[in-house]
N, C-alpha and C positions, 0 to 999 in steps of 0.2 A: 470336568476339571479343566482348569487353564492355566496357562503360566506367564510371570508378567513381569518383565521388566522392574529388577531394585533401582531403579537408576531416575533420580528428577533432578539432584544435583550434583555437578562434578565439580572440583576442584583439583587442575591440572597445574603441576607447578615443575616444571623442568628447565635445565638450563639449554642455553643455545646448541652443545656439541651433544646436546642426548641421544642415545642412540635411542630411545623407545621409552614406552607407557602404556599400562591396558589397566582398564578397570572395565566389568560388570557381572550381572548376576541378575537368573531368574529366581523368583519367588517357585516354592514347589509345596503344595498340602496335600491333606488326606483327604478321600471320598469326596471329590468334587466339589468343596467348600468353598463357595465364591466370597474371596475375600480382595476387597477392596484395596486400591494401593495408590490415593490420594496425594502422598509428597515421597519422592526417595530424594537424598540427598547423599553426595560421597565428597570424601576430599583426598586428591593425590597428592605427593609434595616426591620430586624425581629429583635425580644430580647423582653423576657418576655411578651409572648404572643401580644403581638399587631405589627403589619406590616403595613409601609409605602410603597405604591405601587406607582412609577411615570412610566406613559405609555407616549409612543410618536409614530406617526405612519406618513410616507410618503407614499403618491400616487401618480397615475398620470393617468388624465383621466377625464371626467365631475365630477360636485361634486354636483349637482343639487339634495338638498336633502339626501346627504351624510352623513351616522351615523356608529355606532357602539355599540354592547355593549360587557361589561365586567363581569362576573360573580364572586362575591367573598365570602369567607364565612361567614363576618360578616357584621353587617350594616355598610355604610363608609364612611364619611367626605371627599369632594371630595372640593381637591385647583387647582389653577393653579400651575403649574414648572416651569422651566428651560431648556433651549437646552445645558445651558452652561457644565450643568453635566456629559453629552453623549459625547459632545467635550472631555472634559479631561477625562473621562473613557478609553475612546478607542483611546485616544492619549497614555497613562499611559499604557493600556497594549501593545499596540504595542512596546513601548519605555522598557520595561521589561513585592392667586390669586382676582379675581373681584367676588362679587357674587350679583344676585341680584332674583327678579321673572322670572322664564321662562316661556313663551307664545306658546301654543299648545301642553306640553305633563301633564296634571294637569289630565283628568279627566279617572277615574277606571270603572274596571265591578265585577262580583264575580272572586275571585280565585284570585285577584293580586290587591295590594296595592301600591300605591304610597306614600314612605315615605319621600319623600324631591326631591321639586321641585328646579332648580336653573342656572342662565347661571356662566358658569365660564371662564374669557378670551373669546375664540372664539367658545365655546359651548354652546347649552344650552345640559341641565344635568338634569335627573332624575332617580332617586336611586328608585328600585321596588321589593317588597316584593312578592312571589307567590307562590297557593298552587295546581294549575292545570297547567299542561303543556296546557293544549288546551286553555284556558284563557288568558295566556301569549302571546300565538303565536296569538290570535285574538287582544289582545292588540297593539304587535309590527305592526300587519297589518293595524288597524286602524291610528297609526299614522305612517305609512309609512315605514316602516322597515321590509320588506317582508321578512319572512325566508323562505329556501328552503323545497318545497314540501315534504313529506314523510319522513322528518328529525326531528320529533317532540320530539322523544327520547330522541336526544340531550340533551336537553330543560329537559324534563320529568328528566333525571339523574341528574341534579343540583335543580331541584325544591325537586324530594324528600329526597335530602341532607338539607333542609330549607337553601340554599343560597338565597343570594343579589345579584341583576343582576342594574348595572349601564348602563343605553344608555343614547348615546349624539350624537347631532346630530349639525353640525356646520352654524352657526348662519347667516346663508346666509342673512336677510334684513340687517345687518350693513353692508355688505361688499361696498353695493352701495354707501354708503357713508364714508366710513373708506378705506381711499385708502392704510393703513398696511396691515389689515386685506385681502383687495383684491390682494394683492402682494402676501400673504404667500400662499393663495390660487392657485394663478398662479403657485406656484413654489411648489405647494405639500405637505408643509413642514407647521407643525401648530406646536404650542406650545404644552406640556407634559402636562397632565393631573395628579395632584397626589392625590393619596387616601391613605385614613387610616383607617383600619380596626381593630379586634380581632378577631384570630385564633389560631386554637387548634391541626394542624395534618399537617406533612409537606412533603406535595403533591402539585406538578405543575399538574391542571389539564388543560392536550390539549384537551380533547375531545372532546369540544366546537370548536374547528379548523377543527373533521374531516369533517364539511358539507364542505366541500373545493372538488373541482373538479380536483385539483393539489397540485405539490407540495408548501409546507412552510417551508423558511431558519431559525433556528434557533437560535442564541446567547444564550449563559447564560456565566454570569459572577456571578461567585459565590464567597461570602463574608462569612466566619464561623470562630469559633476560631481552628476549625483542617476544613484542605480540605472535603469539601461536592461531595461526587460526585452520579450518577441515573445508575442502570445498562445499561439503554437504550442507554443514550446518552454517556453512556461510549463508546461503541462496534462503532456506529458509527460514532463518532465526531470527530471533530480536538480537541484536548485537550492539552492546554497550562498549566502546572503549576506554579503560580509565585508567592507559598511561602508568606511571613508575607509582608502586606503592612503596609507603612508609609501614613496614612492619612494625616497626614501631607501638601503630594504632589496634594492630590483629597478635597480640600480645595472649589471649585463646590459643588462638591457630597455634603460634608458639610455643605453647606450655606442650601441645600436643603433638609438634611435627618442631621438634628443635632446631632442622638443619632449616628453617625456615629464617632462620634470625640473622644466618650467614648470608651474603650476597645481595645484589639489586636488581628488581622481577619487574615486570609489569603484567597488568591484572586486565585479560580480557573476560567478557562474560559474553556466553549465547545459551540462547534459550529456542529449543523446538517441538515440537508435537511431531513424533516418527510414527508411522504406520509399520504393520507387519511386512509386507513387503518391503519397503523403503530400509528395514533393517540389516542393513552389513556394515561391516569391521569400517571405523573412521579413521584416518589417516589426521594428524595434526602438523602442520608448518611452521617455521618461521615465518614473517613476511620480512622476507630482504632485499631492507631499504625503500620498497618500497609505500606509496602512501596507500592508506586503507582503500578508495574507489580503484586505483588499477590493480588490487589484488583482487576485489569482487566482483572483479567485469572479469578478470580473466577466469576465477572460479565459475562463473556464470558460462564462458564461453565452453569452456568445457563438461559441464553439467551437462547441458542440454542436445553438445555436442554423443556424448557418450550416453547418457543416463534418458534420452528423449521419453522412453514408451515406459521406464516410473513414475517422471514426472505424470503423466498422463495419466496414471495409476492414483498417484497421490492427488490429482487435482479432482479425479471423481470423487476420492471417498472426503474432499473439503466438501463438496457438493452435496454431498449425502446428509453429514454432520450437521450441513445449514438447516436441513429442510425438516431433521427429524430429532425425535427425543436422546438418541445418543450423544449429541451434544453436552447434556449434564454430564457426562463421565471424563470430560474433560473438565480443568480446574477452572475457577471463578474468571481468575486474572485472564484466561486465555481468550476465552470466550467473545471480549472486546476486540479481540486483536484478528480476530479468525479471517474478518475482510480485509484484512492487510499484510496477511501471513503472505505472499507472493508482491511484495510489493517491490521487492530485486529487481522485479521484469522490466521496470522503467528504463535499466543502463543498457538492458539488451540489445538495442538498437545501434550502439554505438561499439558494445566488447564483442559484437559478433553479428555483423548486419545480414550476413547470407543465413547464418541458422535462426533469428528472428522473424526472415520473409519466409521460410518454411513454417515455423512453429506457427506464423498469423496462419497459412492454410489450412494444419490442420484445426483450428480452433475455429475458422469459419464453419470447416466440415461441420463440428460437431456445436456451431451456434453459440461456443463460451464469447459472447459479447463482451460481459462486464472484465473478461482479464484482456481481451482485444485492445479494451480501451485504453489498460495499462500500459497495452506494449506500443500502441498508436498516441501514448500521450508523448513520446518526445519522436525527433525524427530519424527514420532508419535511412541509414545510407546504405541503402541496396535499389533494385533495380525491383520494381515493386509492380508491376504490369501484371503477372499470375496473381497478384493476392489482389489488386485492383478490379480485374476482369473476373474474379471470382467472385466479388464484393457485387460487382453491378450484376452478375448472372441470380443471387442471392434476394435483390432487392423485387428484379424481376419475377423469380417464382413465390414471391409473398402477396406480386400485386391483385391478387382477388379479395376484394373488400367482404366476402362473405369466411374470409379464411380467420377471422377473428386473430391475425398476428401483427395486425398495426406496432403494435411499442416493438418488434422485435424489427421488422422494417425500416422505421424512422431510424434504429440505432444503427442497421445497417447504411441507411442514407451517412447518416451523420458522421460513422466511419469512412467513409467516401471522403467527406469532406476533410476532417483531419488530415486524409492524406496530400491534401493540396497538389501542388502541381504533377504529381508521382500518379492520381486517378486517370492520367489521359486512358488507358486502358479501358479501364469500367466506364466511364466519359464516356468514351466512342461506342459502346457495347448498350447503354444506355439510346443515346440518340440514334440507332438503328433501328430502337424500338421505338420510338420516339413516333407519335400521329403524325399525318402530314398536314399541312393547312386546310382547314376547312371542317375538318372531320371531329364534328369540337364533343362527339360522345364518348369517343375513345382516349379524348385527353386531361376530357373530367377523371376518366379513372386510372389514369395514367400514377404509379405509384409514386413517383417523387413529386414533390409541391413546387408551384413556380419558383417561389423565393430561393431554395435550394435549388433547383435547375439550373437560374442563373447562377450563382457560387457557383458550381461546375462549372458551367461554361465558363466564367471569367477565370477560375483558377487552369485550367486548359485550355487554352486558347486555338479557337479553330473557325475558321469561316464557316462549315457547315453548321456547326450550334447554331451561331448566331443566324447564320440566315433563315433556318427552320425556326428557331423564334420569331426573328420579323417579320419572314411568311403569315405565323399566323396574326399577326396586329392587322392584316386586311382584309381579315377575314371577323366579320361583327360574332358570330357565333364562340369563337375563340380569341377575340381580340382580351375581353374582357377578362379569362384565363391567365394570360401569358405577360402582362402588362408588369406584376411584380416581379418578374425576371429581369427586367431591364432598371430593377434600382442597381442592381450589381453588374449590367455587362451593358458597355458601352458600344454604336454603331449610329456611324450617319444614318445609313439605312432606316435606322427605326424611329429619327424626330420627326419627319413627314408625319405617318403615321400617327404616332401618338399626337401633332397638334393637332389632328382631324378627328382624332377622338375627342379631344377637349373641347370642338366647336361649340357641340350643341347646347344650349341653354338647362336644359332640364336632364343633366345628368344625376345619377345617385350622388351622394356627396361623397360617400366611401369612394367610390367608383371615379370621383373627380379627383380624392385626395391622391389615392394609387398615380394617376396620370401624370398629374401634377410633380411628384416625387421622383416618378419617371425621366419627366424632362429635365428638372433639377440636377440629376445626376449627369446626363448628357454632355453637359459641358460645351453646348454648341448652341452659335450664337441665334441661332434660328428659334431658340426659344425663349429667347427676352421676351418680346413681344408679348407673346399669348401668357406668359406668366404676370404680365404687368397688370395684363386688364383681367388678370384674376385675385390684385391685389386686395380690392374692393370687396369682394363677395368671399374670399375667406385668407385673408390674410394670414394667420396660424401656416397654414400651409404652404405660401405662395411665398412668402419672403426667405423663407429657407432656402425653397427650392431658388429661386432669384440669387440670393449670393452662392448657391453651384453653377450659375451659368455668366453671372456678373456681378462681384463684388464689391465692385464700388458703387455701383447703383444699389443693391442691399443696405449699403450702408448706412448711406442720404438717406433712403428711404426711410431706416430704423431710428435715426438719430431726429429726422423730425417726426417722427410719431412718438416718440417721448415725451415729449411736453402735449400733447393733443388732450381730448375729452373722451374721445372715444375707447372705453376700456378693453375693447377685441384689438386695434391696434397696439396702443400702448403693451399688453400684455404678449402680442407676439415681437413689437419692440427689444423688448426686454429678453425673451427666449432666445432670440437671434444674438443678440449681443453677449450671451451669457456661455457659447460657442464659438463664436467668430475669430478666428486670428485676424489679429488690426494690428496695425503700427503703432509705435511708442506714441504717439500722437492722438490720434483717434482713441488708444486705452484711456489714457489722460482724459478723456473727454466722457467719455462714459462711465469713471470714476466721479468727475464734478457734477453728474447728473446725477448720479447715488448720490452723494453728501448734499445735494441742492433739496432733492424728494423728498429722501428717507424719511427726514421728523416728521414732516406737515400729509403724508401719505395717508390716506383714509383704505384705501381698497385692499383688504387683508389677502387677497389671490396675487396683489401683487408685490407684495414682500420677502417671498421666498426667488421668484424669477429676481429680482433684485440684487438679493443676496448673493446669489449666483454668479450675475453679471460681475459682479466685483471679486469675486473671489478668483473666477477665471483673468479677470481685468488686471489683478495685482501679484506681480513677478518679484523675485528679489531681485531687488538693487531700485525697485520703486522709492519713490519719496513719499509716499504715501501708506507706508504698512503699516503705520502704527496708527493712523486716522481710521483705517478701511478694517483690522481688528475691532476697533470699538464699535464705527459703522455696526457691522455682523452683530454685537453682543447685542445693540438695540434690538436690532432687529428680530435676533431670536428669542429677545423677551418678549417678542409681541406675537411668535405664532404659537401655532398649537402643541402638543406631546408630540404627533406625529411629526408636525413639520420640524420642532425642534430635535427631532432623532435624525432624521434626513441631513440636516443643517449642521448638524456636529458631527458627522462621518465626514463632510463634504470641508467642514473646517480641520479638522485632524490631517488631511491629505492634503490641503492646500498650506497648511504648517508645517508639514513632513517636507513638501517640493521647498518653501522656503529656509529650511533650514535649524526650525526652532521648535522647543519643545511640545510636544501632543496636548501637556498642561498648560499653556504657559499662559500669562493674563493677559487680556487687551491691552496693548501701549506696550508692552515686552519686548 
């Protein structure tokens, strides 16, 4: 037997000076009958102390003997509802009873009173006073509403709050002869329950839901004259804002909750998925004054502040949900959302930077990468050297290539890197272990890859890096290693070197392009030279790198290979220009080359680099936008699907920088 949260939506609707609100209710049956509890939905409507509470709950599964109860703080006049209310609630947000004698729950023992016996609609209903938890729980056992074993506590923390607990148990002998009755039954779905109570303190208590063995979906729809919102269900919920409602349109809600018609609310909504533990009493707020991100960074700051080792509780059993078949037993809709159920942790960084660089450690400890990345995708202003140094100690005990945890490693490298200048830490902790020159077997397996080494180095800056990189440039066994390190970190030290790699005639070409790319970033002028007389033998390469060491020779270069024969020039002509910052002058010029080409162009490889060039070449407040639009349209009439997919992302962005519409036609 299990018990399970009535609760998938709420509808909270109080005014500013309320002092309080509570709504919920476990489900409770006979003989261990697992029955299913797919949607619960409720609706509160509060103001000056007294609350209308309408509940509604779908199953699916035997009902033999089916009940529930509800706990509330005050004693409560229990009607039949409406479905019709739920219809347009959660039409509304998406888009922006019978009473008589009840038979079998009449007679008491000590400790728990019966204060109103009654069937209402398809229940019968009795409202019970009590002053022993043990009393209660041999109550609900005698007339068949078993609660679970060794959860008596529950129970015990609302008795000795002196709450009112409502059970109702549905009315199974009419069904055999009320063929409605047996219809709603079939299909799960019974009429809303509404109650009216007085209340003093405005608390959702779920605690009554945690006897549950899984998880329960939550709804609330909140109704207040300023936005209400719970630290809890801030952090993890989907959270809709939708601002001052026109009751007007919830004209339902109305018929069923009258004071509803009086006054002006706004209408927040959150939705969560609460685990057993994760379940205690919700507290709800105004937000005064201010705007929704500084009350969620502060509910956040606090969360994680207070509540650290549930979160950690709730983030395993996400983990679990992912990997296994329980996951059906959550709803359709949620299912989508389940990787992004934590996605709060992005503001972390900023509503609380010291408890942020803790929560990154323990998450290292325990290898959660993919939420790391969340809290490393914006920047924490804290002092971040322990979660850095942790990071490179990390990278290091994964570097045995026989340990099959490659992807787990790169994502630790790559965290390194987001953390930009903040790695000096793991940086230095890194290059300790780091080969020394020469020793090119141990740097083959060296866990981080050059290209990333550099990044590190350049994003910390420290003469040891770089010299243990240069070092090994003169070193032929490890030269070849370390060469892509220096597309990203700059040093006199290392143009020597790398032009003496470039001498030899019969390099790899890979191995030449690396070098090449090398020098180009250098920025010194000692590599003109040896870049020129490689202009010949692979120009693709060599002009690029040429305008990172001197631009205006790039230039000349580019601008007379445009008109040439040779389609390897011409082709990196056109690549280089299709990047290059140039002066209003020199754009001009590379623009009259496209319009002079374009039509009479035979060479289909070089109509897309073309396009390019002009798209980069043409800035608003040019003279030329409405020529160099049509230009493009030629143009992409004459490449392929692919190149024309390419070509219209590349036109779309270069209309967005100018100003004009994503549609808009050539000549516009």
């Amino acid at each position: 037997m299990r018990c399970t949260s009535f609760l998938a939506a709420l509808c909270l609707v109080t005014a500013l000076s309320a002092p309080g609100l509570y709504a919920d209710g476990c489900f409770v049956w006979n003989k261990g009958a697992d029955i299913a509890e797919p949607s619960q939905k409720a609706i509160i409507l509060y103001r000056d102390g007294r609350e209308d509470l309408i509940l509604q709950v779908k199953y699916t599964g035997p009902v033999d003997e089916f009940g529930w109860i509800v706990p509330v703080p005050g004693k409560p006049a229990v009607e039949k509802a409406s479905m019709k209310c739920f219809y347009e609630l959660s039409e509304f947000v998406q888009r922006e009873g019978r009473s008589g004698r009840g038979k079998g729950l009449g007679d008491q023992g000590p400790g728990v009173e019966v204060i109103e016996l009654k069937t209402v609609g398809d229940y019968d209903v009795a409202v019970l006073a009590a002053t022993d938890a043990k009393a209660l729980a041999g109550w609900l056992a005698r007339h068949r509403f078993k609660w679970p074993a060794g959860r008596r506590d529950v129970l015990d923390h609302y008795v000795k709050k002196k709450w009112y607990f409502v059970a109702a148990k549905v009315h199974l002998a009419r069904a055999k002869t009320d063929t409605a009755l047996a219809k709603r039954l079939r299909s799960g779905e019974l009429h809303p329950l509404k109650m009216t109570f007085d209340t003093a303190e405005c608390v959702y208590p779920l605690k009554i839901s945690s006897v549950n063995k899984g998880p329960s979906e939550v709804h609330l729809y909140v109704f207040g004259p300023r936005p209400l919102v719970t630290d809890r269900m801030d952090f993890f919920s989907e959270t809709h804002w939708s601002g001052p409602v026109d009751v007007k349109k919830l004209q339902a809600c109305v018929k069923d909750l009258p004071r509803l018609a009086r006054g002006k609310w706004f209408l927040v909504k959150h939705r969560r998925v609460f685990y057993p533990k994760a379940m205690a009493d919700l507290t709800l707020r105004p937000c005064e004054g201010e705007d929704w991100g500084r009350a969620r960074n502060r509910f956040l700051a606090r969360y994680f502040t207070k509540c650290r080792e549930q979160f950690f509780e709730d983030l395993r059993e996400y983990e679990r949900l992912l990997g296994h078949s329980q996951l059906n037993n959550i709803s359709y809709g949620y299912r989508g959302r389940l990787h992004n159920e934590l996605g709060y942790v992005d503001a972390l960084g900023k509503a609380a930077p010291d408890v942020a660089a803790d929560l990154a450690l323990d998450l290292i400890k325990n290898d959660d990468v993919w939420l790391l990345r969340r809290l490393f995708q914006h920047t924490i202003d804290a002092d971040l050297d322990a979660v850095s140094t942790r990071l490179g100690r990390k990278v290091l005990e994964l570097r045995d290539p026989k340990a099959r945890r490659y992807r787990l490693r790169r994502a630790y490298v790559d965290l390194l890197l987001r953390l930009g200048a903040k790695a000096g830490a793991g940086v230095a902790l890194l290059l300790e272990a780091f080969p020394k020159p020469g020793d090119g077997r141990r740097l083959n397996d060296f866990p981080v890859p050059p290209e990333q080494m550099g990044i590190l180095v350049r994003n910390c800056p420290g003469r040891k890096g770089v010299d243990r990189l240069v070092g090994h440039l003169k070193h032929p066994h490890t030269a070849k290693y370390v060469v892509p390190a220096f597309w990203y970190v700059r040093s006199e030290k290392a143009v020597e070197p790398l032009i003496a790699l470039l001498a030899p005639r019969d390099l790899d070409r890979y191995y030449a392009r690396n070098i090449i790319r090398a020098l180009g970033h250098s920025g010194d002028g000692r590599a003109v030279g040896p870049l020129v007389q490689k202009l010949d033998q692979d120009p693709q390469a060599a002009l690029p790198a040429l305008g990172g060491v001197d631009p205006d020779r790039a230039y000349r270069t580019a601008s007379g290979w445009l008109g040439e024969v040779a389609l390897a020039n011409r082709k990196a002509a056109w690549r280089y220009v299709g990047y290059a910052d140039l002066s209003d002058e020199r754009r001009a010029a590379v623009r009259k080359a496209v319009f002079d080409q374009v039509e009479g162009e035979k060479a289909p490889e070089l109509l897309y680099p073309m396009a390019r060039a002009l798209i980069h070449q043409t800035r608003p407040g040019d003279a030329a936008v409405s020529k160099a639009a049509k230009a493009l349209e030629h143009i992409r009439g004459r490449l392929s699907r692919a190149g024309r997919h390419n070509l219209d992302i590349e036109i779309r962005a270069w209309k967005k920088r100018l100003g004009r519409p994503a549609d808009a036609k050539p000549g516009t």
